[in-house]
The first five atom37 places (N, CA, C, CB, O) and aatype in JSON, in Angstrom:
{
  "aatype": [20, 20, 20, 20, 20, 20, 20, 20, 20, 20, 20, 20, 20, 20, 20, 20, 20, 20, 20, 20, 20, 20, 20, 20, 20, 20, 20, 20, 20, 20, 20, 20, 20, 20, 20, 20, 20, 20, 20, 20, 20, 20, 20, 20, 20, 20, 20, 20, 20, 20, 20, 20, 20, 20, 20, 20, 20, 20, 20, 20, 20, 20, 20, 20, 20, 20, 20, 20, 20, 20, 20, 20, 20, 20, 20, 20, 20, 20, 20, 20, 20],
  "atom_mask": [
    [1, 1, 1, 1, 1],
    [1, 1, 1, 1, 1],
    [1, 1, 1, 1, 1],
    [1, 1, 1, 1, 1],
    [1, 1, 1, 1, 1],
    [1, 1, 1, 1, 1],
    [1, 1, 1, 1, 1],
    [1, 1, 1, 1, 1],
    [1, 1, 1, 1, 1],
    [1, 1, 1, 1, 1],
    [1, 1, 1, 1, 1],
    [1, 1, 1, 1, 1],
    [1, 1, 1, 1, 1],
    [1, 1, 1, 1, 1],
    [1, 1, 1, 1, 1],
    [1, 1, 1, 1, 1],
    [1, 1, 1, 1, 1],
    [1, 1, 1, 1, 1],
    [1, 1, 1, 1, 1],
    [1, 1, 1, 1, 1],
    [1, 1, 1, 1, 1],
    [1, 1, 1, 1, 1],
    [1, 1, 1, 1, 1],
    [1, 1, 1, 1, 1],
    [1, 1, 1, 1, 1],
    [1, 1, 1, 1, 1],
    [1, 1, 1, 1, 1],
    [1, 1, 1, 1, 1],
    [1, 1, 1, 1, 1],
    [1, 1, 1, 1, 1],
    [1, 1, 1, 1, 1],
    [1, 1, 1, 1, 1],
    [1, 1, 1, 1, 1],
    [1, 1, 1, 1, 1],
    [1, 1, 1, 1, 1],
    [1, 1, 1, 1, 1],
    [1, 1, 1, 1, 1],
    [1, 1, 1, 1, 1],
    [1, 1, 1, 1, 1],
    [1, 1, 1, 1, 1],
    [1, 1, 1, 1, 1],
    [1, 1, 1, 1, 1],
    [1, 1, 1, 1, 1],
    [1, 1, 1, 1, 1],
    [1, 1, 1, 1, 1],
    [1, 1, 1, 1, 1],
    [1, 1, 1, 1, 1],
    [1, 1, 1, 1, 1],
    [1, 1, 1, 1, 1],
    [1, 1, 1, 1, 1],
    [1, 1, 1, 1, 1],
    [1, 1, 1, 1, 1],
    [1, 1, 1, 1, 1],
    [1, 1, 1, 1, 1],
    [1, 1, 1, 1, 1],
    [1, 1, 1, 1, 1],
    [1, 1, 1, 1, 1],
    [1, 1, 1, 1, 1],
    [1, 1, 1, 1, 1],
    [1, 1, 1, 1, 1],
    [1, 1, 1, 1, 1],
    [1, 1, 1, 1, 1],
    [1, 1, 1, 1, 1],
    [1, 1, 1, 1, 1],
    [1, 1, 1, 1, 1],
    [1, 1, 1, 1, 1],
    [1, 1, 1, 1, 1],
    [1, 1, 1, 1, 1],
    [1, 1, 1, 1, 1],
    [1, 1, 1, 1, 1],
    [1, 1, 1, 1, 1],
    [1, 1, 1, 1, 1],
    [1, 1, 1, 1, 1],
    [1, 1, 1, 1, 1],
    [1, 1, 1, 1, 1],
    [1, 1, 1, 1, 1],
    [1, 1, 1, 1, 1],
    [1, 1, 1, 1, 1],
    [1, 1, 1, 1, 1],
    [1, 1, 1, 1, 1],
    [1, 1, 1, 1, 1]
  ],
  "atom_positions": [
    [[0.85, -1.17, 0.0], [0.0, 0.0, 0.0], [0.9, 1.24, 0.0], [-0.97, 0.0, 1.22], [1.87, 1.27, 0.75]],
    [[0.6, 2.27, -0.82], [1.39, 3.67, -1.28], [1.12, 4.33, -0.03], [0.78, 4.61, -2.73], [0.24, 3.74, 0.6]],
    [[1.67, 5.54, 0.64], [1.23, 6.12, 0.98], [1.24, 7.6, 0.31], [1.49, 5.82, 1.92], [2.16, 8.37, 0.05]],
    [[0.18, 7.65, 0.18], [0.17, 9.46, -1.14], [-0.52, 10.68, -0.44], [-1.15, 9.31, -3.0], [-1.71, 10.81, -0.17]],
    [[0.32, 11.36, -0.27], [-0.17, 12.52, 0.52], [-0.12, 13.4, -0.62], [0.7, 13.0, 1.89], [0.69, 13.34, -1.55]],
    [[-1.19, 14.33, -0.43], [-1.62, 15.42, -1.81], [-1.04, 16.96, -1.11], [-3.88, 15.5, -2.23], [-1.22, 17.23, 0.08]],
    [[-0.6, 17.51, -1.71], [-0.04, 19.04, -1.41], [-1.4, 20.29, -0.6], [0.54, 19.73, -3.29], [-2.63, 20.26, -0.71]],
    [[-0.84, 20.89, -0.13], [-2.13, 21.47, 0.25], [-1.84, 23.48, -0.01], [-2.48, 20.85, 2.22], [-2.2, 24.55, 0.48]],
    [[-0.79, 22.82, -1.35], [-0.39, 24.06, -1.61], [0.11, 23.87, -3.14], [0.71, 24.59, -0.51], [0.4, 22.8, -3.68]],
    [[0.15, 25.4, -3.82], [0.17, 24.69, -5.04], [1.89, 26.1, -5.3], [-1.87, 24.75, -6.33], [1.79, 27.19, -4.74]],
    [[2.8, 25.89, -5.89], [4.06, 26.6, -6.24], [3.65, 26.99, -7.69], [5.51, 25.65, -6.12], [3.13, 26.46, -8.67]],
    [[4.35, 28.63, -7.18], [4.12, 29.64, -8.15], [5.77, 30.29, -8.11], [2.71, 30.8, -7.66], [6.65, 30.04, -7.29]],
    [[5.83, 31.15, -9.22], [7.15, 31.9, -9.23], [6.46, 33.21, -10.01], [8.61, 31.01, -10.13], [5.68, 33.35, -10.95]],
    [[7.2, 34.09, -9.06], [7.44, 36.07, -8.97], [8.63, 36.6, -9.33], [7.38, 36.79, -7.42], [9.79, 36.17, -9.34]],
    [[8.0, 37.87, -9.69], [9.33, 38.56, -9.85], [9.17, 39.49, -9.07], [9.77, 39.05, -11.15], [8.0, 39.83, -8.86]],
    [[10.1, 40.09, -8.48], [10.24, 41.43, -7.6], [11.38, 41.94, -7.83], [10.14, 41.32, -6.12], [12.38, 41.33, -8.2]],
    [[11.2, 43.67, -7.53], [12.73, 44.37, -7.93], [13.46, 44.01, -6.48], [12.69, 46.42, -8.32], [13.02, 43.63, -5.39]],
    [[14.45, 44.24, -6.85], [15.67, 43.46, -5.54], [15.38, 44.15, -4.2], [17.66, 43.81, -5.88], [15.68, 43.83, -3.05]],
    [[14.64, 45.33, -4.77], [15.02, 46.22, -3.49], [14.05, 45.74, -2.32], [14.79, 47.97, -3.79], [14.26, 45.66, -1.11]],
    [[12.58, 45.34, -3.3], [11.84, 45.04, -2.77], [11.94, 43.33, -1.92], [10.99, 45.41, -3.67], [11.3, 42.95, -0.94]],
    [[12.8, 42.7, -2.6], [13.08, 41.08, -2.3], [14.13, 41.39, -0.84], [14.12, 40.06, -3.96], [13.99, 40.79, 0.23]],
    [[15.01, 42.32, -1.08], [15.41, 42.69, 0.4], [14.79, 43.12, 2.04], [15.99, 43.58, 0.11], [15.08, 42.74, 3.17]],
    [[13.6, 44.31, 1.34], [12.91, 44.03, 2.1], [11.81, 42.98, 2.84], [12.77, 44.63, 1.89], [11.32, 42.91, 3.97]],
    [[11.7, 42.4, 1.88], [10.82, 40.95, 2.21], [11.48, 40.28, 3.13], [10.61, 39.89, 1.0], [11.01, 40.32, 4.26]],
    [[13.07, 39.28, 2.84], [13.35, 39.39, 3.5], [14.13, 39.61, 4.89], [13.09, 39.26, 3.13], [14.44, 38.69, 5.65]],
    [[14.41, 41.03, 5.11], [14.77, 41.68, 6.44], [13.03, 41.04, 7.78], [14.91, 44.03, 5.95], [12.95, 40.57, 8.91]],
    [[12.02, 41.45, 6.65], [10.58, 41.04, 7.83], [10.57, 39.84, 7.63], [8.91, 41.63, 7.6], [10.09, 39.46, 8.69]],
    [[10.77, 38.8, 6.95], [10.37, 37.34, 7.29], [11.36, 37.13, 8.29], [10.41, 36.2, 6.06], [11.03, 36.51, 9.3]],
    [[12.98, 37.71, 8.1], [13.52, 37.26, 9.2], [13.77, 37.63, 10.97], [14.39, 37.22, 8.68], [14.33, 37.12, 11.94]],
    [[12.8, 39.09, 10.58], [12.35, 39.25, 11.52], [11.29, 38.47, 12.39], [12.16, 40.12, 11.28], [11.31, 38.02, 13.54]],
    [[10.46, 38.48, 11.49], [9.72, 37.23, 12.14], [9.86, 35.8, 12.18], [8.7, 37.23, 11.77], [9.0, 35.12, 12.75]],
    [[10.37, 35.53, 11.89], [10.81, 34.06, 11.48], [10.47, 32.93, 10.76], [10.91, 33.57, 12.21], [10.55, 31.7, 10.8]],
    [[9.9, 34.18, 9.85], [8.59, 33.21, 8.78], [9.84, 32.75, 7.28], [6.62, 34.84, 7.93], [10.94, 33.23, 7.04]],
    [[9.1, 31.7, 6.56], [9.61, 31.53, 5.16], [8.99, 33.28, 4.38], [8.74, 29.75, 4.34], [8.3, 34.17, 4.86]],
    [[9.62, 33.14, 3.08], [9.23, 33.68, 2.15], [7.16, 33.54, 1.83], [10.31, 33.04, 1.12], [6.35, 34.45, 1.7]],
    [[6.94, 32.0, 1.78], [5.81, 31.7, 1.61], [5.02, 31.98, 2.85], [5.8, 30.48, 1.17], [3.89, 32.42, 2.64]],
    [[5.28, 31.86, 3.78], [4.18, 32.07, 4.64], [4.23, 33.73, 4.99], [4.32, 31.06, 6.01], [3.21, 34.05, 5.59]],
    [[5.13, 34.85, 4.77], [4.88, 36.29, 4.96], [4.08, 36.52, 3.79], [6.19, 37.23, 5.06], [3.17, 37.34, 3.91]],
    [[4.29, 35.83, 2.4], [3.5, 36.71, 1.29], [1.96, 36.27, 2.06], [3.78, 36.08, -0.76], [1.24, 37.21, 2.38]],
    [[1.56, 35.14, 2.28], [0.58, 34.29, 2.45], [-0.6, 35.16, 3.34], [1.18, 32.95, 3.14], [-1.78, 35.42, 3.17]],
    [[0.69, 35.52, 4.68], [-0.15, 36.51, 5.53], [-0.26, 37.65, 4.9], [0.36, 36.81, 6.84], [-1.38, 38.17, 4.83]],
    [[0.75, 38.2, 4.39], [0.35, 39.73, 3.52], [-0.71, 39.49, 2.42], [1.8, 40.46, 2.63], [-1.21, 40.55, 2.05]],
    [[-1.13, 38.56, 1.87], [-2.34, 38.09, 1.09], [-3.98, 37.82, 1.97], [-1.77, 36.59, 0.43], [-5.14, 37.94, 1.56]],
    [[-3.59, 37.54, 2.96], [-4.77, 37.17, 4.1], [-5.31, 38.64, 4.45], [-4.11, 36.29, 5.68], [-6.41, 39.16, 4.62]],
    [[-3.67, 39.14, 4.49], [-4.15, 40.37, 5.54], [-5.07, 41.51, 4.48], [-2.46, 41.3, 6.37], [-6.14, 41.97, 4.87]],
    [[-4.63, 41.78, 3.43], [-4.96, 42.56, 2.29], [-6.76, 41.72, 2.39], [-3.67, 42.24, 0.62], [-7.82, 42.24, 2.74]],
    [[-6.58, 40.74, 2.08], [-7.91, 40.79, 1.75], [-8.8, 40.41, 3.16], [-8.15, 39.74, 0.47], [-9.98, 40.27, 2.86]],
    [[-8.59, 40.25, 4.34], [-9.45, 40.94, 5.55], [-9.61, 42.34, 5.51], [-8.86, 40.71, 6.89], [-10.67, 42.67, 6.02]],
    [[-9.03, 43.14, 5.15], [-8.76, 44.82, 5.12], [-9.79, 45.2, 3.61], [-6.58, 45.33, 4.86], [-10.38, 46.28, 3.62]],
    [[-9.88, 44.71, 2.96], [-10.59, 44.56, 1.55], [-12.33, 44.34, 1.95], [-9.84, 43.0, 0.58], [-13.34, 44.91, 1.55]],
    [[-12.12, 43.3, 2.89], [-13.87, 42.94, 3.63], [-14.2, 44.34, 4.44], [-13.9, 41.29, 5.12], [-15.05, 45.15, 4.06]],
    [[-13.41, 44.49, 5.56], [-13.24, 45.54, 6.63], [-14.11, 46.73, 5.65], [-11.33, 45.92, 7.11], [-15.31, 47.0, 5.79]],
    [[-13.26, 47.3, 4.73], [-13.37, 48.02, 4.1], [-14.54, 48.24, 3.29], [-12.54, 47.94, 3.7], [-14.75, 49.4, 2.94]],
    [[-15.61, 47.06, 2.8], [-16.68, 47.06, 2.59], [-17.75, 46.71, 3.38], [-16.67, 46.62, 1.81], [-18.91, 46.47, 3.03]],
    [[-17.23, 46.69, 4.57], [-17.88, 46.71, 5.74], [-18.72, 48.02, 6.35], [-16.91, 46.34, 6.55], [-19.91, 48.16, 6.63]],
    [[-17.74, 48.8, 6.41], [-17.64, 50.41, 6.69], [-18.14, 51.08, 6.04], [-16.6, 51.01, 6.7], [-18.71, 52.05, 6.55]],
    [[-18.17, 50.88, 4.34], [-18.85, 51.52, 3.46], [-20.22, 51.03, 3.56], [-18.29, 51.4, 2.21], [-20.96, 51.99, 3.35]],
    [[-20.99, 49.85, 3.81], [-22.04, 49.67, 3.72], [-22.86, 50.56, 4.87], [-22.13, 48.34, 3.68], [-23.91, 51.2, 4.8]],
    [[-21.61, 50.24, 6.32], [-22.08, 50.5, 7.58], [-22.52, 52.11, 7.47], [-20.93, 50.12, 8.73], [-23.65, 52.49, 7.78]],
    [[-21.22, 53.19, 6.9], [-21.69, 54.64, 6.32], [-23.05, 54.83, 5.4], [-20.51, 55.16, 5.4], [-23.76, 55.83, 5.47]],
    [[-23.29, 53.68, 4.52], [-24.29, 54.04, 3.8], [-25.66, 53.83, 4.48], [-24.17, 53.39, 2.62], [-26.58, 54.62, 4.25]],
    [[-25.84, 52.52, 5.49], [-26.69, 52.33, 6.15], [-27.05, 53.55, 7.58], [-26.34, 50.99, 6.39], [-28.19, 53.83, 7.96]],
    [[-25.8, 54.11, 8.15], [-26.14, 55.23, 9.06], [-26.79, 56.13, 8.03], [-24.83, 55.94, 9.88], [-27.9, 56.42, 8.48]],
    [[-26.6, 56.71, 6.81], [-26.77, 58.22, 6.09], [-28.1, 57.86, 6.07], [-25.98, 58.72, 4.48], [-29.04, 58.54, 6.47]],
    [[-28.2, 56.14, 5.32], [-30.09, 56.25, 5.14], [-30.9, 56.27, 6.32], [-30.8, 54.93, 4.37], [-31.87, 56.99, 6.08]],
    [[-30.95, 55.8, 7.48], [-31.59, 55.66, 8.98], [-31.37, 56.83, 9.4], [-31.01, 54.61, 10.03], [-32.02, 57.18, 10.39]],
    [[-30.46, 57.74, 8.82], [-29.79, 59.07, 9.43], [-29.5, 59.06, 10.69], [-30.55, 60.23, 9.32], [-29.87, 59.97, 11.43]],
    [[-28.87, 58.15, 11.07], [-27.88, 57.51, 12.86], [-26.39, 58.54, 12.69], [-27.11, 54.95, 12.82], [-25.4, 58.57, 11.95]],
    [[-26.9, 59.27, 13.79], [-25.43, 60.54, 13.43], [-24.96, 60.21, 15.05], [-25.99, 62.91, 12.97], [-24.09, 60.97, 15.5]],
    [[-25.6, 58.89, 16.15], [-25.18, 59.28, 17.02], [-25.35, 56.95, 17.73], [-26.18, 61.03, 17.65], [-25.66, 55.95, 17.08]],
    [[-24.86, 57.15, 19.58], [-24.84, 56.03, 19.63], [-26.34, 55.89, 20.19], [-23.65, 55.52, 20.32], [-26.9, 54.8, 20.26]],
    [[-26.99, 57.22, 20.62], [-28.57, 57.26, 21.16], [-29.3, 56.97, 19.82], [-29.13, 58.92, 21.91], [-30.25, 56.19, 19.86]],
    [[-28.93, 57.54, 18.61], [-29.54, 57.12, 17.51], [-29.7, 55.18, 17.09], [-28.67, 57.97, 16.47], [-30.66, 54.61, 16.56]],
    [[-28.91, 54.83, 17.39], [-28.61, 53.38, 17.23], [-29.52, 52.69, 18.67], [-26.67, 53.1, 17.26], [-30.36, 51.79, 18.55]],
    [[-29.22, 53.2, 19.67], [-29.83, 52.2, 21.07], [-31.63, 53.09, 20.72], [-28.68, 52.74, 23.42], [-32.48, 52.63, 21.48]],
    [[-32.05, 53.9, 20.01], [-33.8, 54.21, 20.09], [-33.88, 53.38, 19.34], [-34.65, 55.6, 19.68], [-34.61, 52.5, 19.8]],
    [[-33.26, 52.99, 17.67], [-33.55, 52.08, 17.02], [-33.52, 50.89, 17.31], [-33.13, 52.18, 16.27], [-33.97, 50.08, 16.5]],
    [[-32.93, 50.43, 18.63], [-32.54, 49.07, 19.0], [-34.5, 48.49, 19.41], [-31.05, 49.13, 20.68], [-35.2, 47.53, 19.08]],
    [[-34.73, 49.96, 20.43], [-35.62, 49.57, 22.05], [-36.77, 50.07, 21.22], [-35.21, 50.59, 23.95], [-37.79, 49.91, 21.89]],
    [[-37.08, 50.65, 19.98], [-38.37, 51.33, 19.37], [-38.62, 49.93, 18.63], [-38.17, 52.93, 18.27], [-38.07, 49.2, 17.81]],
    [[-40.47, 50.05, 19.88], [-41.25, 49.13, 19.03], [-42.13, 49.43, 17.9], [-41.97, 48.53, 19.77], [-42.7, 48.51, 17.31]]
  ]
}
């Protein structure tokens, strides 16, 4: 019987200007990450900040229409039957 374990990652190749590959990594070795796992988190992190970010915009568009300019505005709308 084989034993076959499947990747749970798939390899890609980049280019970056040097200056930028230096800085990469000075912070992975700051942190003590590979190459792959800082882009990985800088990919995670970008796109939590991407959600965040359409979060806020909905949340602004939803105060302008209810016209909630305050936190009493939000707790009458909570307790109004």
């Amino acid at each position: 019987m084989t034993n076959v374990q499947t990747r749970n990652t798939d390899v890609i190749s980049i280019s970056m200007p040097p200056q930028t590959l230096k800085r990469l990594d000075r912070i992975r070795l700051k942190l003590g990450q590979t190459r792959s796992s800082l882009i990985t988190s800088l990919v995670n992190h970008y796109s939590l900040e991407q959600k965040w970010q359409l979060l806020r915009k909905w949340g602004t568009h939803t105060a302008k229409k209810l016209k909630i300019t305050s936190e009493d505005d939000i707790d009458q709308l909570l307790h109004t039957k």
